[in-house]
C-alpha positions as CSV (number, residue, x, y, z in Angstrom):
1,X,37.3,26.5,39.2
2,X,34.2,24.4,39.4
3,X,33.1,21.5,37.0
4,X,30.7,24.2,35.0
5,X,33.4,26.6,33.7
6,X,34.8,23.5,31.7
7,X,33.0,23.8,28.9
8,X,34.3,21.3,26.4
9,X,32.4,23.5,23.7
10,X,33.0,24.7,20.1
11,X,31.5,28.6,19.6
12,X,31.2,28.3,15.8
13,X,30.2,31.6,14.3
14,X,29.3,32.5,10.8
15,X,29.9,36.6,9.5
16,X,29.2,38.8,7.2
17,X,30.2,42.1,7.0
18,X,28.1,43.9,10.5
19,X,32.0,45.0,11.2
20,X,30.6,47.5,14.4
21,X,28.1,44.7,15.9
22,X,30.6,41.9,15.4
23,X,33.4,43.9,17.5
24,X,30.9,44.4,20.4
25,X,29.4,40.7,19.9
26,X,33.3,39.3,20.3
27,X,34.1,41.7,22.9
28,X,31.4,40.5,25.6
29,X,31.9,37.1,24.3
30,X,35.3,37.0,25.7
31,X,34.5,39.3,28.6
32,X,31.9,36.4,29.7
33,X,34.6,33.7,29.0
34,X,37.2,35.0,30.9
35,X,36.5,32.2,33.8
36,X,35.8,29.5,31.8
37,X,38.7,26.9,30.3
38,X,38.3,24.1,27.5
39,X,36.5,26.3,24.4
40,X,37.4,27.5,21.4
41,X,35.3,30.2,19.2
42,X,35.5,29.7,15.1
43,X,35.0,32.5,13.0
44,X,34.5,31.9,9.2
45,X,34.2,35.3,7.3
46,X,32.0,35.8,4.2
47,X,32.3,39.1,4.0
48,X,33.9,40.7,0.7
49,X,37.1,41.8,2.4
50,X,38.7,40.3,5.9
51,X,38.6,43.8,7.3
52,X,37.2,41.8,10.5
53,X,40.5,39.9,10.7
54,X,42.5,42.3,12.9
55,X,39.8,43.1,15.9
56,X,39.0,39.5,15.8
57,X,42.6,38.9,16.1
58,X,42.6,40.5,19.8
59,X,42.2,37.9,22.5
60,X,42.9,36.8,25.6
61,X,46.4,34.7,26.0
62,X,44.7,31.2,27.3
63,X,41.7,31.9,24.4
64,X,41.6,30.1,21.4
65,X,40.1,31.9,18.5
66,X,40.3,31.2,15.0
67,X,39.5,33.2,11.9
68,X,39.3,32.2,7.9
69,X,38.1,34.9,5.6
70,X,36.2,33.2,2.2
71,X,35.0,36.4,0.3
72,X,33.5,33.7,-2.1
73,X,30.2,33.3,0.3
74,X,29.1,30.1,-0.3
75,X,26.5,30.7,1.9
76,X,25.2,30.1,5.7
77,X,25.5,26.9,5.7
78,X,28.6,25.7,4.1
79,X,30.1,27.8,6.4
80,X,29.0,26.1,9.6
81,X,29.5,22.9,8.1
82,X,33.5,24.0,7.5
83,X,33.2,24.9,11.0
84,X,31.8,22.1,12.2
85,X,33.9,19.6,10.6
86,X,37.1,21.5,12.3
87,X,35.4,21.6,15.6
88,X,38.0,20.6,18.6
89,X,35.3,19.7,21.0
90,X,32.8,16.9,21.7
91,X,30.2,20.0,22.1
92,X,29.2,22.3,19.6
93,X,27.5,26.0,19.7
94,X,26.0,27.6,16.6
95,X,25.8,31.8,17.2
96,X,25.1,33.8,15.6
97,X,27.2,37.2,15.8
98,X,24.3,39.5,16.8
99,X,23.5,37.4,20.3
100,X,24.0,38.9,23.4
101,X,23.7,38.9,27.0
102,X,26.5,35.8,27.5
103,X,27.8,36.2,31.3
104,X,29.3,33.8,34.1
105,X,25.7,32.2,34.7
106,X,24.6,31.7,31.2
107,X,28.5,29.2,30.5
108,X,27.5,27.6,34.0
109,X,24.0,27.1,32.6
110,X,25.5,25.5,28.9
111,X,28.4,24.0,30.5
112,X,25.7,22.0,33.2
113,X,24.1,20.5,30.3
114,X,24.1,16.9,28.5
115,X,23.3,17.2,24.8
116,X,23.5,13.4,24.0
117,X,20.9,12.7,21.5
118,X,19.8,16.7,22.1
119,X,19.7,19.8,20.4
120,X,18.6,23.0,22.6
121,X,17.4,26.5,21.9
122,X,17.5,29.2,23.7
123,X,15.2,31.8,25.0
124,X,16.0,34.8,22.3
125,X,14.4,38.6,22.7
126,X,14.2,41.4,20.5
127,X,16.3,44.5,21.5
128,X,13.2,46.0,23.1
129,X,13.0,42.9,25.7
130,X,9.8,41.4,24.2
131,X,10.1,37.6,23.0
132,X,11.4,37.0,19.3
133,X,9.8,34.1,17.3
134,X,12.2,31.8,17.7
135,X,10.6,28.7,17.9
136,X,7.9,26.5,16.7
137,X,6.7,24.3,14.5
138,X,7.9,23.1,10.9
139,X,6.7,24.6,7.8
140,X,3.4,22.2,7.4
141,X,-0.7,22.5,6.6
142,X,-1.1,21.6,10.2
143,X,0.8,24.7,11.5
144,X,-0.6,27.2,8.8
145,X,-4.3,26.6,10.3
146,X,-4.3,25.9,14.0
147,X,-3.4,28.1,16.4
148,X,0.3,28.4,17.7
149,X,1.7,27.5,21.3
150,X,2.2,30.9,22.9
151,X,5.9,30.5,23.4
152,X,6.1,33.5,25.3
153,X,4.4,32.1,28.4
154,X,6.4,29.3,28.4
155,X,9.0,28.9,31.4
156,X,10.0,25.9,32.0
157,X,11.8,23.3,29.3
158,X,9.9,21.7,26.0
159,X,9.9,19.8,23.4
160,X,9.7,21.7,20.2
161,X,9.3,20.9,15.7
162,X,12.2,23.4,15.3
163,X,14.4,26.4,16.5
164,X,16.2,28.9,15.1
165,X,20.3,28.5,14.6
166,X,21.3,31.9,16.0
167,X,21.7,29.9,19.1
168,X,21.8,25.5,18.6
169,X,23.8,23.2,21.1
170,X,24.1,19.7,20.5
171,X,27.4,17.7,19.8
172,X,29.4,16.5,17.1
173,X,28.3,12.9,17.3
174,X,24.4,14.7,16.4
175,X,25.8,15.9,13.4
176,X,27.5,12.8,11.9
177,X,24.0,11.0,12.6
178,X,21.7,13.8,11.3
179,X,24.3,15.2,8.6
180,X,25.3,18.8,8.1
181,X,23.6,21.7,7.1
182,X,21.9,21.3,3.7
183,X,23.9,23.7,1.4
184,X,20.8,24.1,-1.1
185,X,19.7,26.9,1.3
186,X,22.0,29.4,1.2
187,X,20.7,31.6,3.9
188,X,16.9,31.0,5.2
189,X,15.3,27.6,6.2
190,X,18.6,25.2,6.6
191,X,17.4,25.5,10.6
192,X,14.1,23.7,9.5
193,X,15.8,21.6,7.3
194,X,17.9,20.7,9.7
195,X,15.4,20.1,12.7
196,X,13.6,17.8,10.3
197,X,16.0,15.7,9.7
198,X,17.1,15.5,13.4
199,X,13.5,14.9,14.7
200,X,13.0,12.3,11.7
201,X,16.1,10.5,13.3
202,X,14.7,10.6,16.6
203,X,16.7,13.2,18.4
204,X,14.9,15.7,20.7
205,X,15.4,19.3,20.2
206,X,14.5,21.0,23.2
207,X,13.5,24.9,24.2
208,X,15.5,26.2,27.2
209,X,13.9,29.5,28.5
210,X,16.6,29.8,31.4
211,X,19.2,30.4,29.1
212,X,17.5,34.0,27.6
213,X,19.7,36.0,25.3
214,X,19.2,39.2,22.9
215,X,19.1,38.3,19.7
216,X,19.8,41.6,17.3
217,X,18.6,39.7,14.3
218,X,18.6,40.3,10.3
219,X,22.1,42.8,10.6
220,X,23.9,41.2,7.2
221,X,19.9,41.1,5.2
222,X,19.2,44.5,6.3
223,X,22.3,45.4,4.7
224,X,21.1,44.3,1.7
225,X,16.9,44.0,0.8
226,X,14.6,45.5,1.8
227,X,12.2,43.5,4.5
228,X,9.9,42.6,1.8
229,X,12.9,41.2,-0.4
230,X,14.4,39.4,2.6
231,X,10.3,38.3,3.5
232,X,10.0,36.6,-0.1
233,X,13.8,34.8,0.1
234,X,12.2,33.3,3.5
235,X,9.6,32.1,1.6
236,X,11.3,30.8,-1.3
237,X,13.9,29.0,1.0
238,X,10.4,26.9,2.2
239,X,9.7,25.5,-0.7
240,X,13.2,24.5,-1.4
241,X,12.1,22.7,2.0
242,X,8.7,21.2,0.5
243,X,10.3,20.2,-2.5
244,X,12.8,18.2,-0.5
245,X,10.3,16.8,2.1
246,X,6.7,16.4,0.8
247,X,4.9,14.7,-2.3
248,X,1.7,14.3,-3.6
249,X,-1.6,16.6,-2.6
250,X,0.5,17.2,0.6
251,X,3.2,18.7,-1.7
252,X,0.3,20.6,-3.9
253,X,-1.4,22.5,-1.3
254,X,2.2,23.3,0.6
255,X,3.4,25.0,-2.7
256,X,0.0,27.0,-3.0
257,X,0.7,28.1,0.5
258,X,3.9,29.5,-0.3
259,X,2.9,31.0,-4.0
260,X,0.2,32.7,-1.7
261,X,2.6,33.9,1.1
262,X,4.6,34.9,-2.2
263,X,2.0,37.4,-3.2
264,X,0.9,38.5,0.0
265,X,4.3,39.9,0.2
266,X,4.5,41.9,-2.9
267,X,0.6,43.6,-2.0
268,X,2.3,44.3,1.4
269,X,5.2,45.4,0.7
């Protein structure tokens, strides 16, 4: 077994309900760990019943996998941070449970790299094979009226303002520098919260197109608004952010960009 297949990695994985995806999703997670040693995958259940707690429950001998059930859903992020905290090893994966495409190359690819003082994304795409908007900037006046990086075209490492946590790897030692997840956001915008407060310390968060993934995306919301409903929580969840992070006329005319977004949604939708 090479150096590579040691992963020294914690898979922490937040769920809610999805029960058919999240089989499949821990199937082929296993499947593509079967050469791999040194890992652990967390599972922390907010669904309303622990009917995942059985096929979750099915696992190679040498795998460690761990499930707690919390029908109380205290949200996205006081999940992860539960996880987090009761992380075995020095590296730590956020996934969400509607990524896929892990295999052999992909662990040699996360096991290969150093994450001291980084955080890296990975390349996601929708189901169709065309790039999902992952990436980017954080929420700001600056982003809202000059044009975006086409992140498509990108093939080769960068430094980005934020990425989203269906995939994150960094290490625990990040986390007790930056903090945890900020449990004000319950679902949307703890990943810009989060990336703020990382770049603000002085960590790099980087965009790794080698490592490209599927990423299903919005299973547990569709399950329960519409897109419009789950458009306007988005928007909501940023000005939780601005509220936290800006002041003055910066903070004015980041509110009237949200109020406006707000609208926009109910015309559209």
């Amino acid at each position: 077994m090479n150096k590579y297949n040691e992963l020294n990695i914690s898979i922490c994985v937040v769920l809610y309900r999805s029960e058919e995806g999240t089989i499949r999703f821990h199937q082929e997670l296993l499947e593509s760990l079967r050469n791999c040693s040194n890992f652990e995958i967390r599972y922390y259940d907010n669904s309303p019943t622990d009917a995942l707690r059985k096929p979750l429950s099915t696992h190679q001998n040498d795998c460690a996998v761990s499930y707690f059930h919390d029908s109380r859903n205290l949200g996205f992020s006081y999940a992860n941070n539960v996880l987090i905290l009761n992380a075995r090893y020095k590296k730590i994966l956020l996934l969400n449970p509607d990524v896929y495409g892990f295999n052999a190359n992909v662990w040699e690819l996360i096991g290969s790299y150093s994450v001291s003082k980084r955080v890296i994304f990975a390349k996601l795409l929708n189901p169709d094979g065309s790039f999902q908007d992952c990436i980017g900037d954080i929420v700001s006046i600056r982003r809202a009226l000059v044009r975006r990086l086409d992140y498509s075209a990108v093939d080769s490492k960068i430094i980005i303002g934020m990425g989203i946590m269906a995939f994150m790897l960094t290490e625990k030692e990040v986390y007790a520098h930056v903090g945890l997840l900020d449990t004000d956001y319950s679902l949307y915008a703890e990943d810009m919260d989060w990336c703020y407060r990382a770049t603000q310390k002085g960590y790099e968060l980087i965009y790794e197109p080698t490592i490209t993934l599927t990423h299903t995306g919005g299973a547990s919301a569709k399950n329960r608004w519409s897109y419009g409903e789950s458009l306007r929580k988005k928007y909501a969840a940023e000005i939780v952010f601005v509220n936290k992070h800006t002041k003055g006329f910066y903070w004015v005319v980041m509110r009237t960009f949200s109020a406006l977004k707000i609208l926009k949604s109910y015309i559209r939708f």
